[in-house]
Backbone as a chain_set.jsonl record, in Angstrom:
{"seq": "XXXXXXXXXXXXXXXXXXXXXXXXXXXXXXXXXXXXXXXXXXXXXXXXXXXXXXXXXXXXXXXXXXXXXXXXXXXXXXXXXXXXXXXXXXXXXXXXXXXXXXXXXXXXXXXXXXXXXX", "coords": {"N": [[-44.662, 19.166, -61.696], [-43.383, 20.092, -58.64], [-43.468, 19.506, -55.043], [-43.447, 20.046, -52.248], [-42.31, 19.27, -48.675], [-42.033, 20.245, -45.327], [-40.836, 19.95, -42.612], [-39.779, 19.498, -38.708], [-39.672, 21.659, -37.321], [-39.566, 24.156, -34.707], [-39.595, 24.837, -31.062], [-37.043, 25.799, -29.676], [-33.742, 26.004, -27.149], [-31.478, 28.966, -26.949], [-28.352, 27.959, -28.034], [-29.069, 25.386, -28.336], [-30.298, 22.552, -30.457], [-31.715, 21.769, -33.679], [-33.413, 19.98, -36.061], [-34.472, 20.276, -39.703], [-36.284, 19.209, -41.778], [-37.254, 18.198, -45.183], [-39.176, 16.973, -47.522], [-39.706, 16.057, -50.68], [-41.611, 15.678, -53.693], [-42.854, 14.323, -57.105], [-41.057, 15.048, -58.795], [-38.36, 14.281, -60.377], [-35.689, 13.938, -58.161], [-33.157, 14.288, -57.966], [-32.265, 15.939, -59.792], [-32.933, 18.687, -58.806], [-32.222, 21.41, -57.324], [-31.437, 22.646, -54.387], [-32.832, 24.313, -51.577], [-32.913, 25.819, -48.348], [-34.493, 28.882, -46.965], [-35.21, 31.24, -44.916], [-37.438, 33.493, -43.163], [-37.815, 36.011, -41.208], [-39.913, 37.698, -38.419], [-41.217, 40.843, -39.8], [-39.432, 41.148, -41.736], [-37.111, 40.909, -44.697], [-37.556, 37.388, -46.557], [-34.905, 35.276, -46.602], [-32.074, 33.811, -47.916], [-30.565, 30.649, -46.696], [-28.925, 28.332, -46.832], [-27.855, 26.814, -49.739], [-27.757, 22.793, -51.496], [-26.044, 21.746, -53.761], [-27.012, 19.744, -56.916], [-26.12, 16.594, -56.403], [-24.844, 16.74, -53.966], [-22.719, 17.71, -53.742], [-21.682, 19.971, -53.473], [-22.182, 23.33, -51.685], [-23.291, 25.917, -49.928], [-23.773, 28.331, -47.732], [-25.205, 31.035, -45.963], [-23.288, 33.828, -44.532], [-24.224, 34.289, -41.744], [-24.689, 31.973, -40.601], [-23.043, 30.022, -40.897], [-20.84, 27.309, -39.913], [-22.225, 26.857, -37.884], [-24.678, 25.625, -38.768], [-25.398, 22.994, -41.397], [-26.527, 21.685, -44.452], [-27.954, 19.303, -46.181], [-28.746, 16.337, -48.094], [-30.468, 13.159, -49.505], [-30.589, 11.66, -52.218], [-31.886, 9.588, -52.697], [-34.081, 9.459, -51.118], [-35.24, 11.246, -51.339], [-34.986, 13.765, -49.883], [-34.122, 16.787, -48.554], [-32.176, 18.136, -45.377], [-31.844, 20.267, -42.786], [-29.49, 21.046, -40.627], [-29.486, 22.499, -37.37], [-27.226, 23.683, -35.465], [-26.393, 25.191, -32.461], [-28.23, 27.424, -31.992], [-29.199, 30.479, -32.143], [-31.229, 32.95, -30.558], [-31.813, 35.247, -32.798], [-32.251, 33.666, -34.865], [-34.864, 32.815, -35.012], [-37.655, 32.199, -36.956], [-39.352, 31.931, -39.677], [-38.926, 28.86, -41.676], [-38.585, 28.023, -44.872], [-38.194, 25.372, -48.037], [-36.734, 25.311, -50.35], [-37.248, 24.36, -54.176], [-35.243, 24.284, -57.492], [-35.252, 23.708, -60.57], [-33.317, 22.276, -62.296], [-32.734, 22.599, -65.008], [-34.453, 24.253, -66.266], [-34.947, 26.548, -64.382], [-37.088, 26.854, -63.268], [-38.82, 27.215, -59.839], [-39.989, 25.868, -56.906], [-41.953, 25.962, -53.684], [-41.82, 25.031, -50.234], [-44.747, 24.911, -47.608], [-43.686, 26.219, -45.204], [-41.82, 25.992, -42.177], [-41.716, 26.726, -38.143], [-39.399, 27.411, -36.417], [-38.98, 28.354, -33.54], [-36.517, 30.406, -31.421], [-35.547, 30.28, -28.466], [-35.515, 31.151, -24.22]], "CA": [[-44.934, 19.937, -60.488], [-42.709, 19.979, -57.586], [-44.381, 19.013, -53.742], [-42.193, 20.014, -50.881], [-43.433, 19.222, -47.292], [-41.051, 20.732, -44.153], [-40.92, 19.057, -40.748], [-39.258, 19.357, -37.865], [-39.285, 23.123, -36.757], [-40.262, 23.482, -33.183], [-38.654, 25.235, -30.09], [-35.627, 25.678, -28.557], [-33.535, 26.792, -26.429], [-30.256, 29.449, -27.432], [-27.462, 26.988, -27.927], [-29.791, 24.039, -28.858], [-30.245, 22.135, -31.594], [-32.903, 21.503, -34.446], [-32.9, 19.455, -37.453], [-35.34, 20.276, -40.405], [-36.106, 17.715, -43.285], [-38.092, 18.794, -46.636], [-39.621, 16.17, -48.577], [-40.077, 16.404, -52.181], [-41.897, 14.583, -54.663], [-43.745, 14.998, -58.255], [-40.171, 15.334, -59.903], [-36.563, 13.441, -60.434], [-34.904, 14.687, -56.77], [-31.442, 14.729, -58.477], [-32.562, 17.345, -61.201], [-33.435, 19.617, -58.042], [-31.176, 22.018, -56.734], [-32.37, 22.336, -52.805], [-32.203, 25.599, -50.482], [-33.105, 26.344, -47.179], [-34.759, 30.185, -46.756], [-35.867, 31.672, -43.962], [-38.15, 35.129, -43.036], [-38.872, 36.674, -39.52], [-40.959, 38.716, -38.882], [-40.611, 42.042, -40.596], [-38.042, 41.413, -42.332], [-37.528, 39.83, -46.004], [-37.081, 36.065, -46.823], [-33.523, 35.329, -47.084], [-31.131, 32.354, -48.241], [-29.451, 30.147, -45.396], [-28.215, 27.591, -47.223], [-28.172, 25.788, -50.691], [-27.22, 22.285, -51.711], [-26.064, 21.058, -55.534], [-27.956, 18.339, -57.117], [-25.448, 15.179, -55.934], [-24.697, 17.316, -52.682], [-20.952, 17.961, -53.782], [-20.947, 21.58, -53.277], [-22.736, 23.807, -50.663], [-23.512, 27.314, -49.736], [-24.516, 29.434, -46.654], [-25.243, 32.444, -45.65], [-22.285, 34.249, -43.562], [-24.574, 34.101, -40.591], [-24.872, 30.688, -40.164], [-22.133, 29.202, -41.353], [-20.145, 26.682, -39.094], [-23.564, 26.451, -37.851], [-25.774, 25.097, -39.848], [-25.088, 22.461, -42.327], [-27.637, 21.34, -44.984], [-27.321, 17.668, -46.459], [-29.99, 15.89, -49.047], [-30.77, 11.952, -49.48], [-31.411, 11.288, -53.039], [-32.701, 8.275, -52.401], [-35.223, 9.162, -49.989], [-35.247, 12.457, -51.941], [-35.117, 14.686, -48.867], [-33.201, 17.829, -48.079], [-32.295, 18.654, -43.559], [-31.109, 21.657, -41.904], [-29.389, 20.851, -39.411], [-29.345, 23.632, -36.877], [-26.754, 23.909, -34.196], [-26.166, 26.636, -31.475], [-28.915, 28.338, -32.182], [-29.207, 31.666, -31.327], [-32.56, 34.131, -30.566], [-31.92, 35.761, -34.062], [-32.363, 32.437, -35.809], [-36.413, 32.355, -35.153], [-38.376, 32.501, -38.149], [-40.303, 30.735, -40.838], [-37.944, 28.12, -42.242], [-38.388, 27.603, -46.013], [-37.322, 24.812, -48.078], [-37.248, 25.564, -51.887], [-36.594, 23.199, -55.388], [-35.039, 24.8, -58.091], [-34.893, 22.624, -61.609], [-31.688, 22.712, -62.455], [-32.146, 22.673, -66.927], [-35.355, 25.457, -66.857], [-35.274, 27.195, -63.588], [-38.45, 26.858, -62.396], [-38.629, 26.928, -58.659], [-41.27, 25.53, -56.087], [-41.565, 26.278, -52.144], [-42.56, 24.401, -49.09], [-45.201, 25.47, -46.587], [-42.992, 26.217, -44.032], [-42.027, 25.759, -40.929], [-41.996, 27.609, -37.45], [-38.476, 27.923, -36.02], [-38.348, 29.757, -32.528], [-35.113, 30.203, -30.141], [-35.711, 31.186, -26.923], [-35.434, 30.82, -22.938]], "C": [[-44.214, 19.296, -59.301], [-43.584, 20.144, -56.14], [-43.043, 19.246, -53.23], [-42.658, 20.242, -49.566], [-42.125, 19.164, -46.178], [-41.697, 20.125, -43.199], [-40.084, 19.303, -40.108], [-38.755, 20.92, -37.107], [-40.158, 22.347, -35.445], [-39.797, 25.108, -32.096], [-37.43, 24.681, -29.781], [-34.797, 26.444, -28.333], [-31.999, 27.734, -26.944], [-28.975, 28.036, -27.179], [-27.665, 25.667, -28.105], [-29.637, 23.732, -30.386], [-31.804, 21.476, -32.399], [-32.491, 20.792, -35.726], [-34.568, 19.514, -38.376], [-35.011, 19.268, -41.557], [-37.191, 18.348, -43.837], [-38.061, 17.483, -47.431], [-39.766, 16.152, -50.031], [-40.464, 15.036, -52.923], [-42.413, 15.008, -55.936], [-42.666, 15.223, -58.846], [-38.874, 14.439, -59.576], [-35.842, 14.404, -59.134], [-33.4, 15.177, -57.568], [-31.611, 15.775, -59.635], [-32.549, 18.854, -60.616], [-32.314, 20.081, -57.445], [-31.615, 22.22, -55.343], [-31.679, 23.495, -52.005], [-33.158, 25.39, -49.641], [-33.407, 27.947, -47.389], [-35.292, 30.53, -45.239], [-36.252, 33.398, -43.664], [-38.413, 34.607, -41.717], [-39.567, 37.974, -39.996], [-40.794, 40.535, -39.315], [-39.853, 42.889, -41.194], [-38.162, 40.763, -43.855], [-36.89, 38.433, -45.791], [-35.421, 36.301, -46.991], [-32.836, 34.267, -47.151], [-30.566, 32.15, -47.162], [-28.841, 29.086, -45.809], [-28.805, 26.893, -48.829], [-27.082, 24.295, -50.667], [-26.872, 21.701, -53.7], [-26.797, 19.883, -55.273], [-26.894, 17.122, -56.468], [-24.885, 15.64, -54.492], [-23.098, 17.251, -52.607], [-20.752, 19.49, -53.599], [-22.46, 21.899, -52.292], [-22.623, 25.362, -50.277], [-23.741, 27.454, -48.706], [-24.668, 30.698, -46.397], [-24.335, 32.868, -44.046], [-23.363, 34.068, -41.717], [-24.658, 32.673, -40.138], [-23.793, 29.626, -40.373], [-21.128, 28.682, -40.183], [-21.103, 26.192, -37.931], [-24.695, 25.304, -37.851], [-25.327, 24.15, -40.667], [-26.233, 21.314, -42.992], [-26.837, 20.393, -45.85], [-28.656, 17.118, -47.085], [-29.2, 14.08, -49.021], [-31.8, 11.907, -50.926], [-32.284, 10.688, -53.42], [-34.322, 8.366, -51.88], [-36.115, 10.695, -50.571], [-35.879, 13.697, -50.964], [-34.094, 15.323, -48.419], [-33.518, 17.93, -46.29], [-31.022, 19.86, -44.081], [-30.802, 21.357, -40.911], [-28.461, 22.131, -38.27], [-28.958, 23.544, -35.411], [-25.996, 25.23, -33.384], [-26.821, 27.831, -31.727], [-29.306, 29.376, -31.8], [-30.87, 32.377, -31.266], [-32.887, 34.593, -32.354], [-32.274, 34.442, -35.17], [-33.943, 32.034, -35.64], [-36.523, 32.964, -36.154], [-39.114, 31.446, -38.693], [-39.209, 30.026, -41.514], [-38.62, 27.774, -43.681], [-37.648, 26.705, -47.083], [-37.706, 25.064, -49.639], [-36.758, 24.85, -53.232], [-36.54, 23.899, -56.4], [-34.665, 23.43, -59.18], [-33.692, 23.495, -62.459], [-31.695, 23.324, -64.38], [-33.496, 23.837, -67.01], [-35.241, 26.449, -65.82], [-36.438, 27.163, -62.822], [-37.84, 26.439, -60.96], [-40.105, 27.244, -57.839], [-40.632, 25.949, -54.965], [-42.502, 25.495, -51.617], [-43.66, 25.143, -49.025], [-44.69, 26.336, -45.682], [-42.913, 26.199, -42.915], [-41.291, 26.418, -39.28], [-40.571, 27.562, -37.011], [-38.538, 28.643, -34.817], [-37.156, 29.323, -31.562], [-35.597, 31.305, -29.029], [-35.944, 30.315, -25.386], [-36.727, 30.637, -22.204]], "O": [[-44.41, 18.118, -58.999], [-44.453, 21.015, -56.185], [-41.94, 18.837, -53.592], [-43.318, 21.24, -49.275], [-41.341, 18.215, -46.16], [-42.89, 19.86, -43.054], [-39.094, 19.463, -40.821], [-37.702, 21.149, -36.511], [-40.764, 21.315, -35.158], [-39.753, 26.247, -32.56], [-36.97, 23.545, -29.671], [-34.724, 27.508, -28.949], [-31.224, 26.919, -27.444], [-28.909, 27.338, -26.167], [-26.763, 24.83, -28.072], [-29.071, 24.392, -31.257], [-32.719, 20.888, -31.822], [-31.433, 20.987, -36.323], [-35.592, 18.992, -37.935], [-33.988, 18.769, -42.026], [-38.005, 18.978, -43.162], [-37.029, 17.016, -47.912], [-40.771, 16.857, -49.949], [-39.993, 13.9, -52.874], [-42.476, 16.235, -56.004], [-42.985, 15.818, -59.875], [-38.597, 14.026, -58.45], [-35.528, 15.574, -59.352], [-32.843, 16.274, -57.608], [-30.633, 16.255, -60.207], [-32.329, 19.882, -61.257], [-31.445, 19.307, -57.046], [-32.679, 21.601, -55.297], [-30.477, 23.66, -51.799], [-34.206, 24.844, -49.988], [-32.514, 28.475, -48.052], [-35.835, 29.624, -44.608], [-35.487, 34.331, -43.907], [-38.876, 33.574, -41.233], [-39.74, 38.724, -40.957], [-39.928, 41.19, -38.734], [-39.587, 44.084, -41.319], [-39.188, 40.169, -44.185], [-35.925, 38.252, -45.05], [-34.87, 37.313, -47.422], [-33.034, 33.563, -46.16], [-30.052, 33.067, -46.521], [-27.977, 28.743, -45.002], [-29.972, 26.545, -49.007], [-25.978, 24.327, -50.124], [-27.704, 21.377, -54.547], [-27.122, 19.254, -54.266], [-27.614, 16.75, -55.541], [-24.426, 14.707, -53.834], [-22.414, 16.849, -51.666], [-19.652, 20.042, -53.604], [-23.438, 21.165, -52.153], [-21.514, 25.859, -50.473], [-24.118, 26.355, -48.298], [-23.831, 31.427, -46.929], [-24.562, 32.452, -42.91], [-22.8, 33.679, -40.694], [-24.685, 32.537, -38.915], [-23.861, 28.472, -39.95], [-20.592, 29.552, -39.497], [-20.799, 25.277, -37.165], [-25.249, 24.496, -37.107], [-24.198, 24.597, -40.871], [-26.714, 20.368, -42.367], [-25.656, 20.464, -46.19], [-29.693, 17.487, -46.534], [-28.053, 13.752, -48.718], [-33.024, 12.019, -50.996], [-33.217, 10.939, -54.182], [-35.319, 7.685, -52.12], [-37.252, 11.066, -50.281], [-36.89, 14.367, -51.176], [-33.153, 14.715, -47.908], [-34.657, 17.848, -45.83], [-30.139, 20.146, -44.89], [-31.663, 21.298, -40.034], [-27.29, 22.505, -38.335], [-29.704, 23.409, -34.442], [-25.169, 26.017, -33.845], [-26.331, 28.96, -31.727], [-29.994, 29.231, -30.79], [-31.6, 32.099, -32.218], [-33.912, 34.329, -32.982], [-32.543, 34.68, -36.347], [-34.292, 30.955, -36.118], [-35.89, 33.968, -36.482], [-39.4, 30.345, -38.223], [-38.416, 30.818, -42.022], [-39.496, 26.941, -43.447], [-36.474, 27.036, -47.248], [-38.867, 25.006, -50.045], [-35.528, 24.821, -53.256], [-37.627, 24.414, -56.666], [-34.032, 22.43, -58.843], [-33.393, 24.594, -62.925], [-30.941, 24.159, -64.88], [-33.48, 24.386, -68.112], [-35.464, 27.551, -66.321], [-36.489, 27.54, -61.651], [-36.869, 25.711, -60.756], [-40.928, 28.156, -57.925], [-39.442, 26.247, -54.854], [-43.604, 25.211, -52.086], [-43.906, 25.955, -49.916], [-45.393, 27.302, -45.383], [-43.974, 26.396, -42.321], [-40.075, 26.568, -39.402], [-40.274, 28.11, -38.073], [-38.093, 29.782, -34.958], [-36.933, 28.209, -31.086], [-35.855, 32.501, -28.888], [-36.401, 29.174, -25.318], [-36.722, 30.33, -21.012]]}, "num_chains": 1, "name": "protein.A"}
């Protein structure tokens, strides 16, 4: 069983910056494939970034990209989001999710609050 505990949502302001970190424990970190999701409100969840298990390859979602850039610490076995120039459209629930790489199974954070605004 996979444990994943998000931190560091918050406020701020358009053009600011945020950095989220996701904890994980209860499994081998390097086995875990590691995304970023995020949902507003009345809308569906949606992918904003994945990282591979050794953090050699990387994904985003066209909106965020050049952005955003998500980065893991095997060691410490913690995935960040680090979220710059953030715009209004970028509030939401931030999601951080662990996918096992040899069955699939996949766990989710709590998540955490995200707003941009003046």
């Amino acid at each position: 069983q996979v444990q994943l505990v998000e931190s560091g949502g918050g406020l701020a302001q358009p053009g600011g910056s945020l950095r989220l970190s996701c904890a994980a424990s209860g499994f081998s970190f390097s086995t875990l494939v590691m995304s970023w999701y995020r949902q507003a409100p009345g809308k569906e969840r949606e992918l904003v970034a994945t990282i591979g298990r050794f953090g050699g390859s990387t994904d985003y979602a066209e909106s965020v990209k050049g952005r955003f850039t998500i980065s893991r610490d095997n060691v410490k076995s913690t995935v960040d989001l680090q979220m710059n120039s953030l715009k209004p459209e970028d509030t939401a629930v931030y999601y951080c999710k662990a996918r096992i790489w040899w069955n699939g199974n996949e766990y989710w954070g709590q998540g955490t609050q995200v707003t941009v605004s003046s």
